[in-house]
C-alpha distance (Angstrom), angle and dihedral (degrees) to the residues before:
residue distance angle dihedral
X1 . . .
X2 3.87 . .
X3 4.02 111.9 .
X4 3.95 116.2 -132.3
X5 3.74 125.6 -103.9
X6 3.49 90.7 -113.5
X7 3.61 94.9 61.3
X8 4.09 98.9 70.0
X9 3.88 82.5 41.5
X10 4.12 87.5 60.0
X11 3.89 95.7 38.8
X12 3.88 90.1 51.4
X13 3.69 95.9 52.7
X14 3.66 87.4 44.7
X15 3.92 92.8 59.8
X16 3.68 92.5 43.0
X17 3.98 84.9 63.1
X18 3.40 101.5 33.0
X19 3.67 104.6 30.1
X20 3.87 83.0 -135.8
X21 4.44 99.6 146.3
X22 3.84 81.1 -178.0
X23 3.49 89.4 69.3
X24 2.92 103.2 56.5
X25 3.64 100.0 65.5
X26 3.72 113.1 72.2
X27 4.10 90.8 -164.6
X28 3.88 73.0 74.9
X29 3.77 88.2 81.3
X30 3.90 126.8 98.6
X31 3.48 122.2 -85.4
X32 4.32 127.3 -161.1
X33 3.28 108.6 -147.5
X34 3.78 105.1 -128.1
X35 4.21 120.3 -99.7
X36 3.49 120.4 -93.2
X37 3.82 115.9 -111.1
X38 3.82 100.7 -104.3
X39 4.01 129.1 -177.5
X40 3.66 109.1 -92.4
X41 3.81 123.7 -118.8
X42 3.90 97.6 -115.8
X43 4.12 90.5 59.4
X44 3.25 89.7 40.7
X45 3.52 98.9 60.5
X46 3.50 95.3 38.0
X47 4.03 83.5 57.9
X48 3.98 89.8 56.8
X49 3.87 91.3 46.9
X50 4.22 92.7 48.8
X51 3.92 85.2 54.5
X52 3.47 95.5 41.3
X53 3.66 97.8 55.3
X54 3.92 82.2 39.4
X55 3.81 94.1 59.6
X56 3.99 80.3 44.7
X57 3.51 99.2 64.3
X58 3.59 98.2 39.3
X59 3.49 84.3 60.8
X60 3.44 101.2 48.4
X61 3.56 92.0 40.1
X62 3.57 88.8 60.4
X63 3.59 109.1 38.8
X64 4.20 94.4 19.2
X65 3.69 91.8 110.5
X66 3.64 111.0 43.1
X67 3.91 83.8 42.9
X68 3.84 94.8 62.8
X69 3.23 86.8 38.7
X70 4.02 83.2 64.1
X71 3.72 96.8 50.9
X72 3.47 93.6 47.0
X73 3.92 94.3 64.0
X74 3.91 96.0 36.6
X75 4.07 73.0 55.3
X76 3.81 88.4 62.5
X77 3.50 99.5 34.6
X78 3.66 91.0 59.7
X79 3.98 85.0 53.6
X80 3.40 93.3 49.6
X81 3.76 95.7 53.0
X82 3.67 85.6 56.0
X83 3.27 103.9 38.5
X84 3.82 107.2 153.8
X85 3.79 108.4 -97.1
X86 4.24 108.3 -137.1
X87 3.90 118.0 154.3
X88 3.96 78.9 -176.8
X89 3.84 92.9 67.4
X90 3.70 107.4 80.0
X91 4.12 109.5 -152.1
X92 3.80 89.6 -168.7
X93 3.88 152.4 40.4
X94 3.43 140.2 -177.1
X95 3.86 142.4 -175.5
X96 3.64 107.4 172.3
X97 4.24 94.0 179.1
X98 3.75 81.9 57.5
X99 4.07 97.7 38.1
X100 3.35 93.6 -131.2
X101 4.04 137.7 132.9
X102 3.96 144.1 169.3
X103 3.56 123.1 178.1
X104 4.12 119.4 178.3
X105 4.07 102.9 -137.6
X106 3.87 108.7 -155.8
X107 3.59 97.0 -119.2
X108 3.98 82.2 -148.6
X109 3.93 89.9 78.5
X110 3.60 93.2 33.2
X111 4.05 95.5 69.9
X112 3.98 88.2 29.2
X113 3.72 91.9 60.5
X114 3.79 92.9 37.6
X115 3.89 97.5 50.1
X116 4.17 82.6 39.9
X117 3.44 90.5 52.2
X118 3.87 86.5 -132.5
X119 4.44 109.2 173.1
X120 4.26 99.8 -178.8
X121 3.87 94.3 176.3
X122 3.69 83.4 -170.8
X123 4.17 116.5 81.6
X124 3.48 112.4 -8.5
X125 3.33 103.1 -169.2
X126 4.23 112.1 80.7
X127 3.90 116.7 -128.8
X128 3.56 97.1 162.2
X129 4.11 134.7 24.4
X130 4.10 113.9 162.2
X131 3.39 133.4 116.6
X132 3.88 123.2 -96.4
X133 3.57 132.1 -162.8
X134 3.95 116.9 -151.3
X135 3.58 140.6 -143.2
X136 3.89 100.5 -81.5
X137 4.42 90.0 39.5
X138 3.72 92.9 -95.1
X139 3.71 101.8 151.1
X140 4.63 119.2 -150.5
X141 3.25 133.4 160.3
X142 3.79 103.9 -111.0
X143 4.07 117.8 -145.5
X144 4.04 122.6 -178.7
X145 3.41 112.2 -158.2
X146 4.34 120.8 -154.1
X147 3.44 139.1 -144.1
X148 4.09 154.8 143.1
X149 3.48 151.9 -150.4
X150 3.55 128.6 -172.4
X151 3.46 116.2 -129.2
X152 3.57 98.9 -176.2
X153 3.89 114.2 -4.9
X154 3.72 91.1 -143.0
X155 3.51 90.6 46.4
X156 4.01 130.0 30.4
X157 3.76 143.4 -21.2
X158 3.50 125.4 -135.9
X159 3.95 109.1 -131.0
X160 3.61 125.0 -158.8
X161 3.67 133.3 -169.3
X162 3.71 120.2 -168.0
X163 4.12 108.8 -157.6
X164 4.35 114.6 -160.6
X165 3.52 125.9 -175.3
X166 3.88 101.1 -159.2
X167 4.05 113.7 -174.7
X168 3.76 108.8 -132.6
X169 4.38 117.8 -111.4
X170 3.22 121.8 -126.9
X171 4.27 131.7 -154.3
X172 4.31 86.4 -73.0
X173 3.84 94.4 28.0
X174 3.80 134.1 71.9
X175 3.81 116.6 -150.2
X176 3.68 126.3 -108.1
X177 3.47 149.2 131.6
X178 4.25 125.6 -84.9
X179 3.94 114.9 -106.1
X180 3.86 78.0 -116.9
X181 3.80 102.0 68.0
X182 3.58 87.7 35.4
X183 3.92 83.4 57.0
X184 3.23 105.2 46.1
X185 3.99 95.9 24.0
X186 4.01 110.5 155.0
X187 3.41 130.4 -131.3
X188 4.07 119.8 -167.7
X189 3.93 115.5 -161.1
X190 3.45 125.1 -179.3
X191 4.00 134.5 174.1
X192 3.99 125.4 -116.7
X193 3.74 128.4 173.8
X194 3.33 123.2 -106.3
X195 3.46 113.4 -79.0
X196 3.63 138.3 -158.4
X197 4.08 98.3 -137.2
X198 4.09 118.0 4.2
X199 3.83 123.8 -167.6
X200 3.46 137.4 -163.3
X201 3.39 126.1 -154.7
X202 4.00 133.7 -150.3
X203 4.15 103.6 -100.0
X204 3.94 117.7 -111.3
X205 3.55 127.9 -131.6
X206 3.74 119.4 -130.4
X207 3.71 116.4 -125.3
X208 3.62 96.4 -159.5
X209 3.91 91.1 56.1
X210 3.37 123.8 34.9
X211 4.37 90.8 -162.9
X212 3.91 86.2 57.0
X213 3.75 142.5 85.6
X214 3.56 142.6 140.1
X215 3.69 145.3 -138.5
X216 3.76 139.3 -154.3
X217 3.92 136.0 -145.7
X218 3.71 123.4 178.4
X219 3.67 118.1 -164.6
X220 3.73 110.9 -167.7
X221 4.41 101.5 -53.6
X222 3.97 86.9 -17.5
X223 3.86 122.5 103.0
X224 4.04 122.4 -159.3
X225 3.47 119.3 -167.5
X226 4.43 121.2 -168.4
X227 4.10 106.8 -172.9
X228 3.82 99.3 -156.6
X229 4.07 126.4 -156.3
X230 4.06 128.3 -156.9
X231 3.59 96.1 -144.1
X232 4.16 131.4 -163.8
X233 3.79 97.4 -93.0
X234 4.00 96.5 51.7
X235 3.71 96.4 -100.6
X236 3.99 123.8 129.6
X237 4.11 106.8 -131.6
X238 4.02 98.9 -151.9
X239 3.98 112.5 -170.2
X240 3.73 120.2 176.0
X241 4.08 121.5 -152.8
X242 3.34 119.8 -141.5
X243 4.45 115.2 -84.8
X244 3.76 110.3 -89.4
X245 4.04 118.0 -168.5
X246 3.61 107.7 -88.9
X247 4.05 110.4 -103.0
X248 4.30 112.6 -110.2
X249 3.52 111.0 -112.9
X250 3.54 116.7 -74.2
X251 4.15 94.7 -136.3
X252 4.02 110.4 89.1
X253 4.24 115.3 -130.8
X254 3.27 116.2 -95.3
X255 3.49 121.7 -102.7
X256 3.88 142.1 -157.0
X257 3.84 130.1 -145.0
């Protein structure tokens, strides 16, 4: 900036009096030395965001498939813990005269146990999925396993039902069942004559007790009921009453005048 005539004239004057030679030099004056270009704050932050969302989609790039993978079974776990309890809805039938057989799978433990990687080589057929709380508040999801084998075909079948107590995952954790269920894993079999038609039933949840549930079996006019218990060390107690005659139906025929 260029300094005004009348400047030096002040400054000399001023010396005269003062005898001040410092004064009279107005390069004497103070200078600021100018501000260093710097990076302003609005590219700056859009720097940070570009290598956040960089970082970002490395990641997901990376672990993006085993991660849906994740949600997808904590998706059917949750649907297996409340799977809809129904001893009305029978999951299988069959007429072994006629050589024939349907069983409804609940496709909610079918991708569980895939995604899992679950291999029960013990009752393949699922009669009960919910989740059970034992004893001592130690939550699992509780699966009974089914199966047969006839002993004599114009005798009995040997039933077996396979309890597992599998411990939910979690976003870090795979499911799975403790080395001490495994160990000490129980399997109930019991004897029924050979039937014409046998049914399963879906197992029911008792509200009263959140450890217990039941399940039903009906060979031909013969009902067989196993009360099951998730108990404190991860096992599945299975105890099966003796058959009863299975109740009539409770609706009356319908009649015309």
């Amino acid at each position: 900036m260029a300094i005004p005539p009348y400047y030096n004239y002040f400054f000399r004057i001023t010396n005269t009096v003062l005898g001040d030679s410092r004064l009279s030099d107005p390069l004497n004056q103070l200078h600021y030395q100018p501000a260093k270009k710097t990076i302003s704050r609005k590219i700056r932050d859009r720097l940070i965001a570009a290598v956040v969302i960089a970082v970002v989609f490395l990641i997901t790039l990376w672990f993006g498939p085993s991660a849906m993978k994740r949600v997808e079974l904590l998706y059917w776990q949750r649907r297996c813990s409340n799977y809809p309890s129904q001893s009305d809805q029978i999951v299988y039938t069959y007429h072994p005269e006629k050589g024939q057989a349907a069983a409804i799978q609940p496709i909610e433990w079918q991708r569980y146990s895939d995604l899992a990687g679950f291999k029960f080589t013990t009752g393949d057929l699922a009669v009960f999925i919910h989740s059970r709380t034992s004893p001592n508040g130690t939550s699992r999801i509780v699966m009974v396993g089914a199966g047969g084998t006839p002993l004599d075909w114009d005798k009995k079948w040997r039933i077996s039902l396979n309890g597992q107590a599998i411990v939910p995952g979690g976003l870090f954790a795979m499911p799975g069942t403790t080395s001490q269920s495994m160990a000490q894993n129980i399997v109930r079999f019991f004897d029924v004559p050979a039937a014409k038609q046998v049914i399963y039933r879906n197992g029911r949840i008792d509200p009263d007790d959140s450890s217990h549930f039941t399940l039903e079996m009906d060979a031909d006019d013969q009902r067989f009921t196993t009360d099951g218990w998730l108990r404190d060390d991860d096992t599945v107690l299975l105890e099966t009453r003796p058959s009863v005659p299975i109740p009539p139906p409770t609706s009356l025929p319908v009649t015309f005048p």
